[in-house]
Gaussian input, Z-matrix of N, CA and C with variables (Angstrom, degrees):
# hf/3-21g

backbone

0 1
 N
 C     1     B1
 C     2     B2     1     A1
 N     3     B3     2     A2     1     D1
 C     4     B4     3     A3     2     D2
 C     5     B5     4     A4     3     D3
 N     6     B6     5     A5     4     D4
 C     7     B7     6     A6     5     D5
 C     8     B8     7     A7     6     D6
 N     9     B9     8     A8     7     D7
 C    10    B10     9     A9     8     D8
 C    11    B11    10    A10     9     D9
 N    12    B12    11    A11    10    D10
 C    13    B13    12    A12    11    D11
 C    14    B14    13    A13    12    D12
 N    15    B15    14    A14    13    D13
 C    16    B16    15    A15    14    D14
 C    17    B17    16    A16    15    D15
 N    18    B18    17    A17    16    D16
 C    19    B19    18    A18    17    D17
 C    20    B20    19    A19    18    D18
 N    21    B21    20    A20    19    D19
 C    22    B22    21    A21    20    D20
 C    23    B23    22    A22    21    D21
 N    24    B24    23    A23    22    D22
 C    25    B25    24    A24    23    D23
 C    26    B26    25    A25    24    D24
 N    27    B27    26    A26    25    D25
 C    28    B28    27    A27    26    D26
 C    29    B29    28    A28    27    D27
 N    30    B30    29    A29    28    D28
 C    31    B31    30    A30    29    D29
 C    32    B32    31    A31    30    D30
 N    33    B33    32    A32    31    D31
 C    34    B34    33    A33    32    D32
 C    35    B35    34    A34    33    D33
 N    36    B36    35    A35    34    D34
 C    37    B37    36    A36    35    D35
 C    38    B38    37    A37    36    D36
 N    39    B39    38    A38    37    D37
 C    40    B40    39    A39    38    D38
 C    41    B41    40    A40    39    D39
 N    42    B42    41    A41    40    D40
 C    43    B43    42    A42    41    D41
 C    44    B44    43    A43    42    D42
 N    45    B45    44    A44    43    D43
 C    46    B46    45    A45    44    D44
 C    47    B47    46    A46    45    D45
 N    48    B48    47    A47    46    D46
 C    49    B49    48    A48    47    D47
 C    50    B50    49    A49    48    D48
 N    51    B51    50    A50    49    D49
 C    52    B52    51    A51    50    D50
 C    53    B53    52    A52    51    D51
 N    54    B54    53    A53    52    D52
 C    55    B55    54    A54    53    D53
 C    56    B56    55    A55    54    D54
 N    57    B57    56    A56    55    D55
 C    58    B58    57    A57    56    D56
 C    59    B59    58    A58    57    D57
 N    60    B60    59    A59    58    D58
 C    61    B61    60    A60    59    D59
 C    62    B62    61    A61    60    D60
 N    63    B63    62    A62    61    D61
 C    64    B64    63    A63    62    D62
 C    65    B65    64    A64    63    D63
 N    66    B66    65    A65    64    D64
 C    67    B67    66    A66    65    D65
 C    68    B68    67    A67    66    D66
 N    69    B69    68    A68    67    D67
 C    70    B70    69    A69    68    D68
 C    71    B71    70    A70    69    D69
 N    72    B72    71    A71    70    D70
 C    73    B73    72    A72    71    D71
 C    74    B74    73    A73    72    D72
 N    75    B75    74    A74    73    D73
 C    76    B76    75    A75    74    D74
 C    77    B77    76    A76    75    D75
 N    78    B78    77    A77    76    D76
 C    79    B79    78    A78    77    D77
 C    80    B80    79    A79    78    D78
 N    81    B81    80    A80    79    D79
 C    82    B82    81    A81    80    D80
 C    83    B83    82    A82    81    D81
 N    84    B84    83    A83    82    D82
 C    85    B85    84    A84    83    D83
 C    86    B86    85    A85    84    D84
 N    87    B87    86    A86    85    D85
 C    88    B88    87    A87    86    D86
 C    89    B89    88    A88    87    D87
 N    90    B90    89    A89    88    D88
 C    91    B91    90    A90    89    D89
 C    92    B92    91    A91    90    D90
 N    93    B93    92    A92    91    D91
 C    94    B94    93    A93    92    D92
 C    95    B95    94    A94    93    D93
 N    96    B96    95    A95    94    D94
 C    97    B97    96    A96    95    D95
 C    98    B98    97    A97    96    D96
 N    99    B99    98    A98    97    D97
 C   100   B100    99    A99    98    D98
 C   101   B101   100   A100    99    D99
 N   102   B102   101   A101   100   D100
 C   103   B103   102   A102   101   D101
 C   104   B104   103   A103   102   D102
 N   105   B105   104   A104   103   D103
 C   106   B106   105   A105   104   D104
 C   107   B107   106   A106   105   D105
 N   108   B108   107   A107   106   D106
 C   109   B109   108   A108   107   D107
 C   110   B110   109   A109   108   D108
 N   111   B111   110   A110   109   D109
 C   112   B112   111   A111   110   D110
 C   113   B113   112   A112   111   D111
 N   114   B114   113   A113   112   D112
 C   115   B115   114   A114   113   D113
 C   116   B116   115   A115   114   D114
 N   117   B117   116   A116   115   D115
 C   118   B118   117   A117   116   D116
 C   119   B119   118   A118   117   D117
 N   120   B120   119   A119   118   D118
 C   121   B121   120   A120   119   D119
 C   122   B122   121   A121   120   D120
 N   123   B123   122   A122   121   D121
 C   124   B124   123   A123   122   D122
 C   125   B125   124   A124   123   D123
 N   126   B126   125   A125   124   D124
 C   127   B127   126   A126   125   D125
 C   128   B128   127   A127   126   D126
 N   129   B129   128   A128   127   D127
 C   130   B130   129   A129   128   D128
 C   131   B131   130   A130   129   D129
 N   132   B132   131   A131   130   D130
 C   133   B133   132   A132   131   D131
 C   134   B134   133   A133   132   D132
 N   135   B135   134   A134   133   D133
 C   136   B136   135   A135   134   D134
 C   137   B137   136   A136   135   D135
 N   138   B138   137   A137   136   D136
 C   139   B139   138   A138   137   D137
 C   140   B140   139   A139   138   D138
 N   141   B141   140   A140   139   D139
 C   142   B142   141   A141   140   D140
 C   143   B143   142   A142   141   D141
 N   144   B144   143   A143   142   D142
 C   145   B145   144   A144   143   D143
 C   146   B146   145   A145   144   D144
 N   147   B147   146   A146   145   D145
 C   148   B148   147   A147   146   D146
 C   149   B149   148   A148   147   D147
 N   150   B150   149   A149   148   D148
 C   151   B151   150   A150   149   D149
 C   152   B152   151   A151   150   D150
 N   153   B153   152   A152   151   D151
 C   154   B154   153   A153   152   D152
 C   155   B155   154   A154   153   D153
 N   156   B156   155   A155   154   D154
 C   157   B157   156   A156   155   D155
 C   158   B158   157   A157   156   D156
 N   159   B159   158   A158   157   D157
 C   160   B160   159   A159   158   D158
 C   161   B161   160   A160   159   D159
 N   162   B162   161   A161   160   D160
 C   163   B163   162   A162   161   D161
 C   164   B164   163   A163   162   D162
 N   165   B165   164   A164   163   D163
 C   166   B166   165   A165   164   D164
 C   167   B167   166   A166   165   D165
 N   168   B168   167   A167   166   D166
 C   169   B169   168   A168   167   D167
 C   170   B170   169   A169   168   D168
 N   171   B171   170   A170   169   D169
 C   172   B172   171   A171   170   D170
 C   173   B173   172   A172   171   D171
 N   174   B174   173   A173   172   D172
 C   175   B175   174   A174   173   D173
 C   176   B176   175   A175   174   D174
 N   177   B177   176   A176   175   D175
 C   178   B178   177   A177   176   D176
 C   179   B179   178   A178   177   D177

   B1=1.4473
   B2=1.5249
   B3=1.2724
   B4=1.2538
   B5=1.4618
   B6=1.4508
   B7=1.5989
   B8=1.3504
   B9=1.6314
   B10=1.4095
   B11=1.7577
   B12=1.7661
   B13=1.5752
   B14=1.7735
   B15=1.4474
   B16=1.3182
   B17=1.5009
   B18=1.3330
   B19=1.7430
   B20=1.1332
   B21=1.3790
   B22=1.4672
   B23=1.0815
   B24=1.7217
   B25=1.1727
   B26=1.2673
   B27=1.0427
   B28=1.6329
   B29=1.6623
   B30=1.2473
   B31=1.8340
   B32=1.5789
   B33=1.4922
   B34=1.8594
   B35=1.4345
   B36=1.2254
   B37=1.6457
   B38=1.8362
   B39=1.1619
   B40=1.7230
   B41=1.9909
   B42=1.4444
   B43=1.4718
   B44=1.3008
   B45=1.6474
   B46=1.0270
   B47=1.8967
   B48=1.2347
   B49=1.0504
   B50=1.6208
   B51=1.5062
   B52=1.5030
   B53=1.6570
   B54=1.2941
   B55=0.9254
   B56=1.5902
   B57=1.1949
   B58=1.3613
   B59=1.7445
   B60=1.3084
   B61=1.5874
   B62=1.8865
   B63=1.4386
   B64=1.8668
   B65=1.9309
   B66=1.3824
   B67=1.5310
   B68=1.4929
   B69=1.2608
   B70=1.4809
   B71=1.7591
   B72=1.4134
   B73=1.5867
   B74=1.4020
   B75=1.1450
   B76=1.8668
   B77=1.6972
   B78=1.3292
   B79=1.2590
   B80=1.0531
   B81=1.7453
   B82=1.5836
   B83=1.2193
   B84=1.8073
   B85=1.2515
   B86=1.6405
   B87=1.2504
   B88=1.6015
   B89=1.8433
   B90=1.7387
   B91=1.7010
   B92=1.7437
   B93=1.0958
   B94=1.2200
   B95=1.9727
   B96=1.2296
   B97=1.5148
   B98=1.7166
   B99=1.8962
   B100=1.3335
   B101=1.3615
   B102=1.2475
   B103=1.0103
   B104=2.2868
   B105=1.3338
   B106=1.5176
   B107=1.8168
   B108=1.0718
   B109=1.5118
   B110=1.6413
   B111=2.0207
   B112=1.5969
   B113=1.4344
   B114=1.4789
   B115=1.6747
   B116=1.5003
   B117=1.6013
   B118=1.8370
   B119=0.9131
   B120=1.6295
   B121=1.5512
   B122=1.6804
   B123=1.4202
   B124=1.4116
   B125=1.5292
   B126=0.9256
   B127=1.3979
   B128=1.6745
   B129=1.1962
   B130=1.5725
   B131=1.6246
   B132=1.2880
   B133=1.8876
   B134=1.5744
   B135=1.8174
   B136=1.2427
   B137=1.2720
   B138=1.2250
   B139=1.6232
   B140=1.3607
   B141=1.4504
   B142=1.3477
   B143=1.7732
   B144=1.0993
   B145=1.6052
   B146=1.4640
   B147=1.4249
   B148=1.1334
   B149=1.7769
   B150=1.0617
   B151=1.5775
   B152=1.3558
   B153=1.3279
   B154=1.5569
   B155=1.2718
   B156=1.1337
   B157=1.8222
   B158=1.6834
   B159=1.4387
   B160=1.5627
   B161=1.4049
   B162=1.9419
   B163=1.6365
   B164=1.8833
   B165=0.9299
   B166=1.9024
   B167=1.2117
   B168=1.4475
   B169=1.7593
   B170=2.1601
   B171=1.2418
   B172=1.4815
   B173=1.6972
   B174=1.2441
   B175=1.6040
   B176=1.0850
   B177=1.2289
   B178=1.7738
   B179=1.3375
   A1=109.57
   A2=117.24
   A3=122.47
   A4=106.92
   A5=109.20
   A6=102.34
   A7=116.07
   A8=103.40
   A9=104.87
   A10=109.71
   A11=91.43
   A12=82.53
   A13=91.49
   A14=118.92
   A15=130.08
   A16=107.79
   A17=109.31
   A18=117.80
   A19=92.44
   A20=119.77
   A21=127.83
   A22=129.18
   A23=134.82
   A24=104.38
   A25=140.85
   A26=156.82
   A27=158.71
   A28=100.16
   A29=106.75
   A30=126.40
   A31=87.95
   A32=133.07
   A33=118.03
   A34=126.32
   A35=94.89
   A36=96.78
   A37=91.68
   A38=105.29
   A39=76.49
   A40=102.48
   A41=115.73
   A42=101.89
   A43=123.86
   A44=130.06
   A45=147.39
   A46=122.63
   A47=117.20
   A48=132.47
   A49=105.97
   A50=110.11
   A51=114.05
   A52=113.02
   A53=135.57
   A54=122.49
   A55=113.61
   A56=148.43
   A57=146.46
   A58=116.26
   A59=96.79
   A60=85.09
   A61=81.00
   A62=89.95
   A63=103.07
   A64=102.25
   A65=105.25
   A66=107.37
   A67=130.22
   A68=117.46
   A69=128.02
   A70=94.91
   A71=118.28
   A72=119.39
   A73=121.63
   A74=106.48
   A75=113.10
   A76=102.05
   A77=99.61
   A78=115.19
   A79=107.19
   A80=135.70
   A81=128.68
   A82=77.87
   A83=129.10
   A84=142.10
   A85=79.34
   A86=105.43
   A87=132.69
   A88=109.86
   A89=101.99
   A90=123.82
   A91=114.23
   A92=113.10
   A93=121.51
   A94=100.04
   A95=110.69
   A96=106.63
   A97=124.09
   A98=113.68
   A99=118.99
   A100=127.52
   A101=117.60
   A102=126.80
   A103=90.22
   A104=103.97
   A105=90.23
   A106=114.70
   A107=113.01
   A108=115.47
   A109=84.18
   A110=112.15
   A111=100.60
   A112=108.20
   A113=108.10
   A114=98.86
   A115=88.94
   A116=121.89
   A117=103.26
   A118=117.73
   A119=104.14
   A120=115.86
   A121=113.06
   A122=113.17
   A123=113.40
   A124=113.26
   A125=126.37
   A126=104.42
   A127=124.19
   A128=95.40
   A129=88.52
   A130=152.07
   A131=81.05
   A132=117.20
   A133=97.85
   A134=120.63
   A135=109.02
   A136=115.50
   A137=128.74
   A138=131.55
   A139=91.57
   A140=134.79
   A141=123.82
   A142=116.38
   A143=110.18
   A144=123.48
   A145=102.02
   A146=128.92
   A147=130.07
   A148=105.31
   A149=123.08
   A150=108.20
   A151=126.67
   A152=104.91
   A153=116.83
   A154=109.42
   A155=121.73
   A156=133.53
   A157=108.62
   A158=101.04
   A159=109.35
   A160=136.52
   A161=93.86
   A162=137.61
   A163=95.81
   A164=126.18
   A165=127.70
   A166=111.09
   A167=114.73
   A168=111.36
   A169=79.86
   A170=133.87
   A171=128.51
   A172=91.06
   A173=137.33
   A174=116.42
   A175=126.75
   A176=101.00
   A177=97.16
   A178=111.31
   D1=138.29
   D2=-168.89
   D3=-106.27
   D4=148.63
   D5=-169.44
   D6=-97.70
   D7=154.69
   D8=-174.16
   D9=-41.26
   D10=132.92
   D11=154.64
   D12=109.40
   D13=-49.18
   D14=-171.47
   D15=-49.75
   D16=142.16
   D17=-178.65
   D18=-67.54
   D19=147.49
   D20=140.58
   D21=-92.28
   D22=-150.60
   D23=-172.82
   D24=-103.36
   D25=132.93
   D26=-105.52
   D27=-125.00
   D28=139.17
   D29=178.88
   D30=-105.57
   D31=129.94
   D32=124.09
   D33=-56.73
   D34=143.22
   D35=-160.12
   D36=-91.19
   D37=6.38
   D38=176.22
   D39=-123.38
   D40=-31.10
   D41=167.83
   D42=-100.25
   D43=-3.89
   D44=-169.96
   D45=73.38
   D46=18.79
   D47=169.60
   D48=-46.92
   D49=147.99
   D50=-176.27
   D51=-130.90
   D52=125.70
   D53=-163.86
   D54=-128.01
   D55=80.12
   D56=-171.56
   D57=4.76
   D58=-63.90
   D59=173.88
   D60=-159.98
   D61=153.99
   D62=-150.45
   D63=-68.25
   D64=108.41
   D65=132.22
   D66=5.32
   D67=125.44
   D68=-178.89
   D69=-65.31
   D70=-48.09
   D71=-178.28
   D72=-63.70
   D73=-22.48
   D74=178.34
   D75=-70.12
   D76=159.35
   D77=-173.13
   D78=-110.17
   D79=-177.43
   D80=-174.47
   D81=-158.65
   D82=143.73
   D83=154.45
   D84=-110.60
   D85=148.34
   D86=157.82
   D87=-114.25
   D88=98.72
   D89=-178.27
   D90=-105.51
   D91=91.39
   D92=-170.58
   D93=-33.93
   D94=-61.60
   D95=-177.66
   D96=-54.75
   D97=-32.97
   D98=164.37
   D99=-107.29
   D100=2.28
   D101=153.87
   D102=87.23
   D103=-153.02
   D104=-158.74
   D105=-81.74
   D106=128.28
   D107=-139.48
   D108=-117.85
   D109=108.17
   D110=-175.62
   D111=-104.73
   D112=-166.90
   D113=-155.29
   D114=-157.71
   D115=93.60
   D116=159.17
   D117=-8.97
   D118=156.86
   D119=154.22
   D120=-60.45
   D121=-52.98
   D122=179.35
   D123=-67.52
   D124=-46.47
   D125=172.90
   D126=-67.23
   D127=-17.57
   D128=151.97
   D129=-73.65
   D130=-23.90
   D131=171.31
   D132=-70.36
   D133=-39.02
   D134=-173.42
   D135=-82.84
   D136=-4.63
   D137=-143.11
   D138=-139.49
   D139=7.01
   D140=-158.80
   D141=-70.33
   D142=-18.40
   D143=-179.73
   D144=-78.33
   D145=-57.66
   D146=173.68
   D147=-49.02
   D148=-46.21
   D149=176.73
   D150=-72.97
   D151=-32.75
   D152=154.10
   D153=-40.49
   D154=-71.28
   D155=-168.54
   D156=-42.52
   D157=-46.10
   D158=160.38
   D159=-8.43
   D160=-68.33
   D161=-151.09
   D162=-51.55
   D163=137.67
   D164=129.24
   D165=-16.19
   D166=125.60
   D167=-169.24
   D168=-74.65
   D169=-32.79
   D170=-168.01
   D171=-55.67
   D172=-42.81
   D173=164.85
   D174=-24.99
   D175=-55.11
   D176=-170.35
   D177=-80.76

């Protein structure tokens, strides 16, 4: 039994990968309209500039 509160299990929203309960390497956007939107490790490796592009220019 899993405890209140505990993730279940996670889709990537861009290859459809499924993961029991999310990976230290997966990513999490928090989207007020979809609520927490996850992301492989590999598709993150592919897209990594696009998330960069994202960032607070105060990041860099």
């Amino acid at each position: 039994m899993k405890a209140a509160g505990a993730p279940q299990s996670v889709t990537c929203s861009s290859c459809g990968a499924v993961a029991a309960t999310p990976p230290l390497t997966w990513m999490v956007e928090m989207d007020r309209r979809r609520g927490d939107v996850w992301v492989c490790d590999c598709c993150a490796r592919d897209n990594l500039r696009a998330i960069e592009s994202k960032l607070d220019r105060d990041w860099w």
